[in-house]
Structure formats: structure tokens, C-alpha cells
C-alpha angles and dihedrals in degrees: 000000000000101000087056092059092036081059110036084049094059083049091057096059109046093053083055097055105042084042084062098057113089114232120240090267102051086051079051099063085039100054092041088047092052084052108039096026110032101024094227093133090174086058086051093042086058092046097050092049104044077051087058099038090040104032112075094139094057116056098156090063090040099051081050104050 
């Protein structure tokens, strides 16, 4: 019985964890709405390059960013 809560629990938290990192394309928008929206072009600039260092899966989004 412990080691089912013991292990539910590290379940848990892992879900928790990779459900709180945003995907290349939600750093996308972001990236593109703290440009066009906002004007803080060194914000965007961040963005766009974490997306390029981070991003290898995606192409298509990174190619974009």
C-alpha cells in the first residue's frame, strides 16, 4: 500500500511538471504577441531564440521563430 502512494504520488508529479512547460508553439504566440502587440522586440528576441536552442522536434515552429 505504500509503495502505491509512493508511487502515485511520483506520478503525480511528474505529470505536474511536464503539463507546466509551454510547447514550441505556445512560446511561438508568445514570442509573435510580445513583437506585434506589445513592441518589446528584446522579450521577443529571447523568446525566438530559446525556441531555436531548445526546439529540435518542431521544425516547422522553429523555422518559424
Amino acid at each position: 500500500m505504500k509503495a502505491l502512494l509512493i508511487t502515485s504520488v511520483f506520478c503525480l508529479a511528474v505529470i505536474v511538471n511536464l503539463s507546466g512547460q509551454a510547447t514550441p508553439q505556445e512560446m511561438l504566440n508568445k514570442a509573435i504577441y510580445e513583437e506585434e502587440v506589445n513592441g518589446n522586440l528584446e522579450e521577443a528576441m529571447k523568446l525566438y531564440l530559446e525556441i531555436v536552442d531548445e526546439n529540435s522536434t518542431d521544425r516547422t515552429v522553429t523555422a518559424e521563430a
